[in-house]
N, CA, C and O atoms as a Maestro MAE file, in Angstrom:
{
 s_m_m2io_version
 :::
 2.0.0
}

f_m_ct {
 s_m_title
 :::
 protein
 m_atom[264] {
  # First column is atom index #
  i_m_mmod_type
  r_m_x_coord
  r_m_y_coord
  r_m_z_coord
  i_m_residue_number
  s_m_chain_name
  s_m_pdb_residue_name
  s_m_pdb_atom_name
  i_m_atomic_number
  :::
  1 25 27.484 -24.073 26.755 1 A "UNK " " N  " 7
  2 3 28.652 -23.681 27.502 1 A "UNK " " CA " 6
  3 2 29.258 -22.433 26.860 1 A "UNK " " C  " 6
  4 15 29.560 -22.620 25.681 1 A "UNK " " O  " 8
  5 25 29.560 -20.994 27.411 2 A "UNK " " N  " 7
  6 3 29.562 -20.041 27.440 2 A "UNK " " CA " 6
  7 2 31.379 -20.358 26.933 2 A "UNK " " C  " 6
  8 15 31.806 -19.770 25.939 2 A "UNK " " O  " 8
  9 25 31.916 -20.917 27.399 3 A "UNK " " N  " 7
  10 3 33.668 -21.055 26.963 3 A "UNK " " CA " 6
  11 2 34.204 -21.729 25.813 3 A "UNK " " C  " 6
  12 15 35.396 -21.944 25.595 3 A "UNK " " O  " 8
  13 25 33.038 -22.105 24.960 4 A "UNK " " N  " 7
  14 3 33.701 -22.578 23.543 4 A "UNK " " CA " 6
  15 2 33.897 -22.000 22.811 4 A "UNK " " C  " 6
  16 15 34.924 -22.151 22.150 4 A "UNK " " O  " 8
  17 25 32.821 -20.843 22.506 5 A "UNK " " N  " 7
  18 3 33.566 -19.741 21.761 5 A "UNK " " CA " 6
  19 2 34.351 -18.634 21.862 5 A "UNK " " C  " 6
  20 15 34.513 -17.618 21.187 5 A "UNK " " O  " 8
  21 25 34.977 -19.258 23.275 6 A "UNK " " N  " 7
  22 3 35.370 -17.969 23.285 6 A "UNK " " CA " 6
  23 2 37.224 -18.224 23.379 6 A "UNK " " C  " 6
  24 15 38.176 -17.445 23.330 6 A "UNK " " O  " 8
  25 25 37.070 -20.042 23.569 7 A "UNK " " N  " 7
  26 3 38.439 -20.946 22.968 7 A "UNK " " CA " 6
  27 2 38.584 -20.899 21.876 7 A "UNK " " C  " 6
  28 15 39.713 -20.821 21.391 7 A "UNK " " O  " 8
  29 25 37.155 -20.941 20.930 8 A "UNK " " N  " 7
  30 3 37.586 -21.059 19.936 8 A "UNK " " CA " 6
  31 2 37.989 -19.565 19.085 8 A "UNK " " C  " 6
  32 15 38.484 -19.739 17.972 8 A "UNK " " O  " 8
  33 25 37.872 -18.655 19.377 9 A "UNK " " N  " 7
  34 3 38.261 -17.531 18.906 9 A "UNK " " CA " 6
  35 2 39.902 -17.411 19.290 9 A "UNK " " C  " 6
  36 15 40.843 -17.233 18.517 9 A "UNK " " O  " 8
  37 25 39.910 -17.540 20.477 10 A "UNK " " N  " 7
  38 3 41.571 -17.808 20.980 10 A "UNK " " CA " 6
  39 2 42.211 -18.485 20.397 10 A "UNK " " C  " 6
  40 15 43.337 -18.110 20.069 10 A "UNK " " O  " 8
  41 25 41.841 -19.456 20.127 11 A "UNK " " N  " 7
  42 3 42.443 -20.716 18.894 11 A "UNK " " CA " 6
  43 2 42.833 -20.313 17.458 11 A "UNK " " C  " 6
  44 15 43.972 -20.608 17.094 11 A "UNK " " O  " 8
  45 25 41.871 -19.560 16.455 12 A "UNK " " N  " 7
  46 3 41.436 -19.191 15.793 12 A "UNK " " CA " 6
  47 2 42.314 -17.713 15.900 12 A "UNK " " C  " 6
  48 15 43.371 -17.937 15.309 12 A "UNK " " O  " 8
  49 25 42.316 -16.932 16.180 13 A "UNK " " N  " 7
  50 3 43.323 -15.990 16.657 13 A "UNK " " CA " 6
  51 2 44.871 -16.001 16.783 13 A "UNK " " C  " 6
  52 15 45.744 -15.153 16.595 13 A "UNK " " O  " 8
  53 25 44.865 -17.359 17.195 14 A "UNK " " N  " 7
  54 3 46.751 -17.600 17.382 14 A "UNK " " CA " 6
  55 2 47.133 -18.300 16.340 14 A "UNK " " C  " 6
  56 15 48.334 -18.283 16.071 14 A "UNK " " O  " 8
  57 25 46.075 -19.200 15.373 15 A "UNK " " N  " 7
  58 3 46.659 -20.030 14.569 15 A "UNK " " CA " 6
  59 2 46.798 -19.101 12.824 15 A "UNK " " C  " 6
  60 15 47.292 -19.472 11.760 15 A "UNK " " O  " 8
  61 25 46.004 -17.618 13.289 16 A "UNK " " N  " 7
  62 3 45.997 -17.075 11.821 16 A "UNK " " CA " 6
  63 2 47.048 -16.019 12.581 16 A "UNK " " C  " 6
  64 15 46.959 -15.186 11.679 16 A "UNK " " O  " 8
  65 25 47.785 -15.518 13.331 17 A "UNK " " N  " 7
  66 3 48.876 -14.786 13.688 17 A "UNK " " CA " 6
  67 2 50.471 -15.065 12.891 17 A "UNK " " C  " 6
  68 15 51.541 -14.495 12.676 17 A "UNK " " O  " 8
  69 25 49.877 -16.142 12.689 18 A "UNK " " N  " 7
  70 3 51.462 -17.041 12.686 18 A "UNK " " CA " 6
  71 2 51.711 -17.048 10.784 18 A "UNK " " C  " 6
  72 15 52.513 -17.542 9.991 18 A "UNK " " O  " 8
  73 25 50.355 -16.089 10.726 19 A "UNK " " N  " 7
  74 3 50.418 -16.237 8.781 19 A "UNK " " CA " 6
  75 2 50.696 -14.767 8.601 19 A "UNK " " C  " 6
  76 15 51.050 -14.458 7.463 19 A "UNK " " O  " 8
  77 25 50.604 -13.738 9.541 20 A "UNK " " N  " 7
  78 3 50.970 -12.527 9.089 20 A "UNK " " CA " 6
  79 2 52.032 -12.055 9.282 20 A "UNK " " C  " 6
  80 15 52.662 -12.420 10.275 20 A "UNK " " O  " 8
  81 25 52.546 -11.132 8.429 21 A "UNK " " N  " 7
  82 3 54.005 -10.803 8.082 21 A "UNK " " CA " 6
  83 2 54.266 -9.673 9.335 21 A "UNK " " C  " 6
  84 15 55.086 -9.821 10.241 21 A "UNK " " O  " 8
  85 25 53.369 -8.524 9.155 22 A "UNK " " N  " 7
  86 3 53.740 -7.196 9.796 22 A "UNK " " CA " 6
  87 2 52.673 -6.938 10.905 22 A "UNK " " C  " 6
  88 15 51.569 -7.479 10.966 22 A "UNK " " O  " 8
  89 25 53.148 -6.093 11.702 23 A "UNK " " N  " 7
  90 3 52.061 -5.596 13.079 23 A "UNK " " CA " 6
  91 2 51.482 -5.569 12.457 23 A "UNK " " C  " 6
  92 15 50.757 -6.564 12.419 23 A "UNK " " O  " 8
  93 25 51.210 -4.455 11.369 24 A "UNK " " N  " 7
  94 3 49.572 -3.765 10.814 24 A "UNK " " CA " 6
  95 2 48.379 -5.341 10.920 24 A "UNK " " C  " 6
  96 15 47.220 -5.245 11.322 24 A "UNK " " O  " 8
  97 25 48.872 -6.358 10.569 25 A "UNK " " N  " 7
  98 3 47.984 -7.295 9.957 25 A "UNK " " CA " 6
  99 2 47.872 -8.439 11.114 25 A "UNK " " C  " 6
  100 15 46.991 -9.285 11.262 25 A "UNK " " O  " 8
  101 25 48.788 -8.248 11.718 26 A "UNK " " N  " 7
  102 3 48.415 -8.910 12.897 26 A "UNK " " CA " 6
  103 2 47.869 -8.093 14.251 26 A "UNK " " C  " 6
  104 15 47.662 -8.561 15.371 26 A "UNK " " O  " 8
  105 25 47.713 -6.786 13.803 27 A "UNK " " N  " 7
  106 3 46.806 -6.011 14.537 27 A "UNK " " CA " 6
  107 2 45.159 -5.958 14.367 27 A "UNK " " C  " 6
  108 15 44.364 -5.912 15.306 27 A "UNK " " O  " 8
  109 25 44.789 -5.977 12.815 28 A "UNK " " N  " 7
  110 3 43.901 -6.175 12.201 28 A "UNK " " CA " 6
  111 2 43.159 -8.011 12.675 28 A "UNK " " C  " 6
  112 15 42.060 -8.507 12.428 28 A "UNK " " O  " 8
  113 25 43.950 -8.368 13.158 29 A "UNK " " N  " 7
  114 3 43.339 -9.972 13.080 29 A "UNK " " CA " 6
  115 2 43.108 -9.779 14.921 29 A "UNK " " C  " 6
  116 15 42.217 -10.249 15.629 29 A "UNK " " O  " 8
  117 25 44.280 -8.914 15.291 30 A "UNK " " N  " 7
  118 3 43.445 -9.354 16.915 30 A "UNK " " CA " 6
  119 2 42.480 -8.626 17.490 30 A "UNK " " C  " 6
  120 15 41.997 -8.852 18.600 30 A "UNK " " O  " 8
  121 25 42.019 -7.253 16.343 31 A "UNK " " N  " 7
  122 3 41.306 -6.472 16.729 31 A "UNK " " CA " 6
  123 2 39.951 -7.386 16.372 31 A "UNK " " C  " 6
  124 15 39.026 -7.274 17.177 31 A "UNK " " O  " 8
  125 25 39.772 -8.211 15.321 32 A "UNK " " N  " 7
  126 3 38.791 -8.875 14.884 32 A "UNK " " CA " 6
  127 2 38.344 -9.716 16.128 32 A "UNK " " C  " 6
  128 15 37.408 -9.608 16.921 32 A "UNK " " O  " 8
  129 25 39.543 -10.732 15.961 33 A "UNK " " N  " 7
  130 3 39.423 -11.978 17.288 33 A "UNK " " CA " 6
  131 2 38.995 -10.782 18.779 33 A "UNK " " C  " 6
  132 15 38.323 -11.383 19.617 33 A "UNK " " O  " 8
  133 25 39.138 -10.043 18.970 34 A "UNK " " N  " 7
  134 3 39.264 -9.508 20.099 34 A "UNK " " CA " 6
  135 2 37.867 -8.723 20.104 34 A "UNK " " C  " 6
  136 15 37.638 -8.084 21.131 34 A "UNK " " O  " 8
  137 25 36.860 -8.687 19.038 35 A "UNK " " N  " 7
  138 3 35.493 -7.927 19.164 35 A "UNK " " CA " 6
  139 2 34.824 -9.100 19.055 35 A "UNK " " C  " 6
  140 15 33.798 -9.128 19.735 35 A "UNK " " O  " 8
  141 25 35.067 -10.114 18.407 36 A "UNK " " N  " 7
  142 3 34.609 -11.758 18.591 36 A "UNK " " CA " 6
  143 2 34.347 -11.854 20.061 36 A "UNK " " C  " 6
  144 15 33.283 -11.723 20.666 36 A "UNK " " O  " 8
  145 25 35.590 -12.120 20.516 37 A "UNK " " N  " 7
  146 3 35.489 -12.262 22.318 37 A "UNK " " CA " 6
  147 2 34.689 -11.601 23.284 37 A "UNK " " C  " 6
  148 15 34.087 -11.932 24.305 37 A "UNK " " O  " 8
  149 25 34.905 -10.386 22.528 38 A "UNK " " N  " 7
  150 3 33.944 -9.236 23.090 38 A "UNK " " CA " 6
  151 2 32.368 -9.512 22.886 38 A "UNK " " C  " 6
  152 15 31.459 -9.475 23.715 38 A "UNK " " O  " 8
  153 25 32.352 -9.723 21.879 39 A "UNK " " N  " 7
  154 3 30.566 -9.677 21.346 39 A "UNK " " CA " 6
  155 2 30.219 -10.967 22.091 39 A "UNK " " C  " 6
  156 15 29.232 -10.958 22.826 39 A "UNK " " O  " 8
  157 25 31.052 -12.227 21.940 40 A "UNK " " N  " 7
  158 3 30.137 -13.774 23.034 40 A "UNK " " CA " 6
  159 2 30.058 -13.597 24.310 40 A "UNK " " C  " 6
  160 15 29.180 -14.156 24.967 40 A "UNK " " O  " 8
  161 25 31.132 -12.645 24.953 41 A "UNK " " N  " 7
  162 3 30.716 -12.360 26.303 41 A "UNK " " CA " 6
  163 2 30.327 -11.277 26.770 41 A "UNK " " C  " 6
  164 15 30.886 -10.650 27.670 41 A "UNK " " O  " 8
  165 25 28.786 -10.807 25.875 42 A "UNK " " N  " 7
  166 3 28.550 -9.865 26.192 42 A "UNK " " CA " 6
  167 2 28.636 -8.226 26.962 42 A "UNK " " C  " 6
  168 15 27.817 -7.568 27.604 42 A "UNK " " O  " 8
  169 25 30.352 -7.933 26.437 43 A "UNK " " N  " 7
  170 3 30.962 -7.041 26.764 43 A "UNK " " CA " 6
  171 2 31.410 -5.720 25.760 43 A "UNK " " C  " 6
  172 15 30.810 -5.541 24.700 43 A "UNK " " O  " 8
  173 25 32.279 -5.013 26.101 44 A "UNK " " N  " 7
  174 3 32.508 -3.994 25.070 44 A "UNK " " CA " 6
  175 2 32.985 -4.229 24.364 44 A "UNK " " C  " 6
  176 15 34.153 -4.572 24.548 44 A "UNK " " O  " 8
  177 25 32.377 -4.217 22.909 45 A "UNK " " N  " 7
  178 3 33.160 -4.915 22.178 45 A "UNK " " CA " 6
  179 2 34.456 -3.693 21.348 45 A "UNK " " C  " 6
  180 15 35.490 -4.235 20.957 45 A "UNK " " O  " 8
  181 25 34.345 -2.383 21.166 46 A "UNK " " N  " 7
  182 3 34.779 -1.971 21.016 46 A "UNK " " CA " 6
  183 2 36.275 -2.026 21.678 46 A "UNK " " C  " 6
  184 15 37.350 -2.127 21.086 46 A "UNK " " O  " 8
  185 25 36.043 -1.935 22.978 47 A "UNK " " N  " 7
  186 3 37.260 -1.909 24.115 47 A "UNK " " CA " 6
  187 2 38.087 -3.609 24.260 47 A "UNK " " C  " 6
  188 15 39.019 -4.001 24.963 47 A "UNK " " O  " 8
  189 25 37.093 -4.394 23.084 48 A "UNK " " N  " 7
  190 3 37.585 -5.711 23.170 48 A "UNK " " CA " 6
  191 2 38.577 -6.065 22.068 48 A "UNK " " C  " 6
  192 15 39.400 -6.976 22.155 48 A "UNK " " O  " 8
  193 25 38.380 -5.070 20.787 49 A "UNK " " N  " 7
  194 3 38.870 -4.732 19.307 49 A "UNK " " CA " 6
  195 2 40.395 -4.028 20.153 49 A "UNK " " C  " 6
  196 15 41.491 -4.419 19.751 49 A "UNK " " O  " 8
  197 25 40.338 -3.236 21.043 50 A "UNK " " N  " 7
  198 3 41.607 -2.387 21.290 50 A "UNK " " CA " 6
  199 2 42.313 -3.279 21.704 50 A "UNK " " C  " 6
  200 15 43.387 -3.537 21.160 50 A "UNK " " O  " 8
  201 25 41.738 -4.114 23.032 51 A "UNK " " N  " 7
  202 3 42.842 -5.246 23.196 51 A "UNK " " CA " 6
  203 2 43.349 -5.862 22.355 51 A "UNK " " C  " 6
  204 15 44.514 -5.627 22.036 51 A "UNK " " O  " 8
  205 25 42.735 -6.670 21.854 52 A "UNK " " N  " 7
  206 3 42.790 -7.643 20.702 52 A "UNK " " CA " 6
  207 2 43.872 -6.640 19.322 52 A "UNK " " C  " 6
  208 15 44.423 -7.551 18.704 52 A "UNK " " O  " 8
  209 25 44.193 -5.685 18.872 53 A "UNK " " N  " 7
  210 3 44.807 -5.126 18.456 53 A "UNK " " CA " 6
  211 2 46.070 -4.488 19.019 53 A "UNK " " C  " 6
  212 15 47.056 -4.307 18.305 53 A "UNK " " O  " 8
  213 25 46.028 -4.109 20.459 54 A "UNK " " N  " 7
  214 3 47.198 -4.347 20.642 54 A "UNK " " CA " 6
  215 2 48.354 -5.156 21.093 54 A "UNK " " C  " 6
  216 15 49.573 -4.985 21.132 54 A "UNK " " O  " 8
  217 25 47.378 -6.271 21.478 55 A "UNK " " N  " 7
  218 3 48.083 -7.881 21.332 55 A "UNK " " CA " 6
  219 2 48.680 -8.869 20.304 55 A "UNK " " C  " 6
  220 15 49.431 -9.838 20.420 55 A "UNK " " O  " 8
  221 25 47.995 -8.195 19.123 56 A "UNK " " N  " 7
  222 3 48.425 -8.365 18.178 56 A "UNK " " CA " 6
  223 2 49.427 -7.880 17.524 56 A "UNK " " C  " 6
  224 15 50.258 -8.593 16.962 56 A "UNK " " O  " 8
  225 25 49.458 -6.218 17.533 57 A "UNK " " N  " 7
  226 3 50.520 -5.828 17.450 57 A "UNK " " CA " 6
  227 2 51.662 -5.985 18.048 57 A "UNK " " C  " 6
  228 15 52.632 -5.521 17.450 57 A "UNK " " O  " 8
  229 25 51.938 -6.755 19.547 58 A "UNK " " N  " 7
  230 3 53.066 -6.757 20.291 58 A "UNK " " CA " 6
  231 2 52.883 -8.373 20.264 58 A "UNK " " C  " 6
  232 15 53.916 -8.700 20.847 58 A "UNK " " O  " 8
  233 25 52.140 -9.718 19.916 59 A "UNK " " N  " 7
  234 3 53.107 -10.732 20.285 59 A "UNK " " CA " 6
  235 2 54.367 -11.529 19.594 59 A "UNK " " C  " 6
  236 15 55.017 -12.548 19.827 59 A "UNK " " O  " 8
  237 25 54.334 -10.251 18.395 60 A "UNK " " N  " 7
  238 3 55.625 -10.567 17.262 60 A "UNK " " CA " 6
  239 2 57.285 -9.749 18.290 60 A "UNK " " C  " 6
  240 15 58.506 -9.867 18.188 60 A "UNK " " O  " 8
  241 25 56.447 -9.061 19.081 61 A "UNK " " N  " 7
  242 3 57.818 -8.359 20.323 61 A "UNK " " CA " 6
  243 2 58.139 -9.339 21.499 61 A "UNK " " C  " 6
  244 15 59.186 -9.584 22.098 61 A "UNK " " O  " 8
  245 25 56.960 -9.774 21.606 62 A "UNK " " N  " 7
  246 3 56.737 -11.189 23.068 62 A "UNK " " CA " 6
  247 2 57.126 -11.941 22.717 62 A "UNK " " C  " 6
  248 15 57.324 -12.767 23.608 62 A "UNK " " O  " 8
  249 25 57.648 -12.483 21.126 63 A "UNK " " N  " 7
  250 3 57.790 -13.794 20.926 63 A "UNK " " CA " 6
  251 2 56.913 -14.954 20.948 63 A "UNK " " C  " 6
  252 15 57.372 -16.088 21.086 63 A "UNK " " O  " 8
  253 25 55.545 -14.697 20.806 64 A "UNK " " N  " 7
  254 3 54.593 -15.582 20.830 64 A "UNK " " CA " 6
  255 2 54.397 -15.651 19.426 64 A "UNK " " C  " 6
  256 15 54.222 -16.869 19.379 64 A "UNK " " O  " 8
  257 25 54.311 -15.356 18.481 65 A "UNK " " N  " 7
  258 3 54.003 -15.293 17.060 65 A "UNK " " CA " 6
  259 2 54.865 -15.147 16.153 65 A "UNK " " C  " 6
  260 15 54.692 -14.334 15.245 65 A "UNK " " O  " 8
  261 25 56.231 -16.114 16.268 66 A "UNK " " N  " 7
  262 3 57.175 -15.758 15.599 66 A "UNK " " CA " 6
  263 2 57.425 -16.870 14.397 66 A "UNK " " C  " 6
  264 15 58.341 -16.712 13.590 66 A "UNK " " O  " 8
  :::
 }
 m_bond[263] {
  # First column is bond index #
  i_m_from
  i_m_to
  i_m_order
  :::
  1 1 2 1
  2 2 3 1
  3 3 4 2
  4 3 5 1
  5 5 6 1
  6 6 7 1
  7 7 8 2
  8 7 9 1
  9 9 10 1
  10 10 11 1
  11 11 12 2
  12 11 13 1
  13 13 14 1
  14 14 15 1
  15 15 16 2
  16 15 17 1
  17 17 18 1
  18 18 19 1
  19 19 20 2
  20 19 21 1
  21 21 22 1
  22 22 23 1
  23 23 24 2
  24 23 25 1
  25 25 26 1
  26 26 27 1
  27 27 28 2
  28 27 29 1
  29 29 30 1
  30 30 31 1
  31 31 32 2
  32 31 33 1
  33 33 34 1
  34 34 35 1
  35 35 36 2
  36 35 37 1
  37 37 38 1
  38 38 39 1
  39 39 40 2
  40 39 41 1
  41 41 42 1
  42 42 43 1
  43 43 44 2
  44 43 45 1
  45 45 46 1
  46 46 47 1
  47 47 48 2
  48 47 49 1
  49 49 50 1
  50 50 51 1
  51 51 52 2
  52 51 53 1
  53 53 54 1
  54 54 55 1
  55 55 56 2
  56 55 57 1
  57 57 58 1
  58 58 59 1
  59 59 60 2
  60 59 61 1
  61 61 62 1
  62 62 63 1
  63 63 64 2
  64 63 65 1
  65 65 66 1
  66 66 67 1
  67 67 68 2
  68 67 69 1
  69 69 70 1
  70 70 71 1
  71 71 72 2
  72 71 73 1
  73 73 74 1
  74 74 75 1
  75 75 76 2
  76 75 77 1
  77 77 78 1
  78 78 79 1
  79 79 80 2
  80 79 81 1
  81 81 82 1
  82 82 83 1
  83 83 84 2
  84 83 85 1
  85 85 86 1
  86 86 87 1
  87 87 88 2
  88 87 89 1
  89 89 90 1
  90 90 91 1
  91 91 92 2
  92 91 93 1
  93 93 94 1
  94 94 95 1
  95 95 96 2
  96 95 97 1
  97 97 98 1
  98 98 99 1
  99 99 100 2
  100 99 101 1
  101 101 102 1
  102 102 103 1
  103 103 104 2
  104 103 105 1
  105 105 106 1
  106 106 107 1
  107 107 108 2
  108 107 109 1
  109 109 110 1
  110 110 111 1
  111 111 112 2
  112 111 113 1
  113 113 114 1
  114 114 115 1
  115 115 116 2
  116 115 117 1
  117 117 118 1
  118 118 119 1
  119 119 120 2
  120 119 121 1
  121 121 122 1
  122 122 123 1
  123 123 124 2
  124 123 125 1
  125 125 126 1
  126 126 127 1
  127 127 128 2
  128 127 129 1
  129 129 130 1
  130 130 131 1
  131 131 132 2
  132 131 133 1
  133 133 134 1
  134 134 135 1
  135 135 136 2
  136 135 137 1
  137 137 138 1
  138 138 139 1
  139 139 140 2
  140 139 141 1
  141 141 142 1
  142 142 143 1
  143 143 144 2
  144 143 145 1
  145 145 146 1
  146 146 147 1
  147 147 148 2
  148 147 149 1
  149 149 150 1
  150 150 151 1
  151 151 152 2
  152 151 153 1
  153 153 154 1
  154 154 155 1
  155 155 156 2
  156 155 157 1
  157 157 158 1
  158 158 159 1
  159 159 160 2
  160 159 161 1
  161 161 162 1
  162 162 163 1
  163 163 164 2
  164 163 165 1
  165 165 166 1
  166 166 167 1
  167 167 168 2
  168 167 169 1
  169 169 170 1
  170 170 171 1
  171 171 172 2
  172 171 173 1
  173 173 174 1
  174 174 175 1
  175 175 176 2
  176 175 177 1
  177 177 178 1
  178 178 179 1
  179 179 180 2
  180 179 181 1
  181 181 182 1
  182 182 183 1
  183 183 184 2
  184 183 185 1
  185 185 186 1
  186 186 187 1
  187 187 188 2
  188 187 189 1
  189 189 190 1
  190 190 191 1
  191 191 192 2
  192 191 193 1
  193 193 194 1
  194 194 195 1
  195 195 196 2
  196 195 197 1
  197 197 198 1
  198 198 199 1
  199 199 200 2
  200 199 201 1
  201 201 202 1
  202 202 203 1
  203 203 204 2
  204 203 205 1
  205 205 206 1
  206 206 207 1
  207 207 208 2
  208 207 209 1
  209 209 210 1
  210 210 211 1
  211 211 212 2
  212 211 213 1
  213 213 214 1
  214 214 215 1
  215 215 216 2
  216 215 217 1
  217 217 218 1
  218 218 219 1
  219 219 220 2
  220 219 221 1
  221 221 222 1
  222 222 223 1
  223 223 224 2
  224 223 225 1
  225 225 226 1
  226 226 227 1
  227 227 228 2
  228 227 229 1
  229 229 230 1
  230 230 231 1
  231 231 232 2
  232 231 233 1
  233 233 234 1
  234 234 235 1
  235 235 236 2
  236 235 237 1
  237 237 238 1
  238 238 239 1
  239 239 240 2
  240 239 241 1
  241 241 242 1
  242 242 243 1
  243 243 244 2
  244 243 245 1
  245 245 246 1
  246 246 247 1
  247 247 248 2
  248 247 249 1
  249 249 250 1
  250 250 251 1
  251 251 252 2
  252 251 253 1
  253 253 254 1
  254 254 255 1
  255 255 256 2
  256 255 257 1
  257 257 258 1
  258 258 259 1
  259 259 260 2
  260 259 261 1
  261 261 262 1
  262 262 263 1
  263 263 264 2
  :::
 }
}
């Protein structure tokens, strides 16, 4: 099944957010989680690192990672 890893990166992604202090490092973790996602569903993974980094950087603004 093509959707476990790619929960489990999501999982894995939100539960190490909640340990970093500043954007920089929670940019660094969603750019990771976010080339993860990229690479299991055989997509860009580069363009998957940008998301994933700038989601990271903004869900300490969204209030998701506070």
């Amino acid at each position: 099944m093509r959707k476990s890893p790619i929960l489990l990166a999501i999982f894995v992604a939100s539960a190490l957010s909640g340990c970093m202090a500043t954007d920089s490092e929670r940019a660094l973790g969603g750019a990771a989680a976010g080339a993860l996602v990229a690479d299991a569903t055989d997509t860009n993974v580069l363009a998957g690192a940008a998301i994933g980094a700038l989601a990271g950087t903004y869900c300490d603004d969204a209030g998701i990672c506070n």
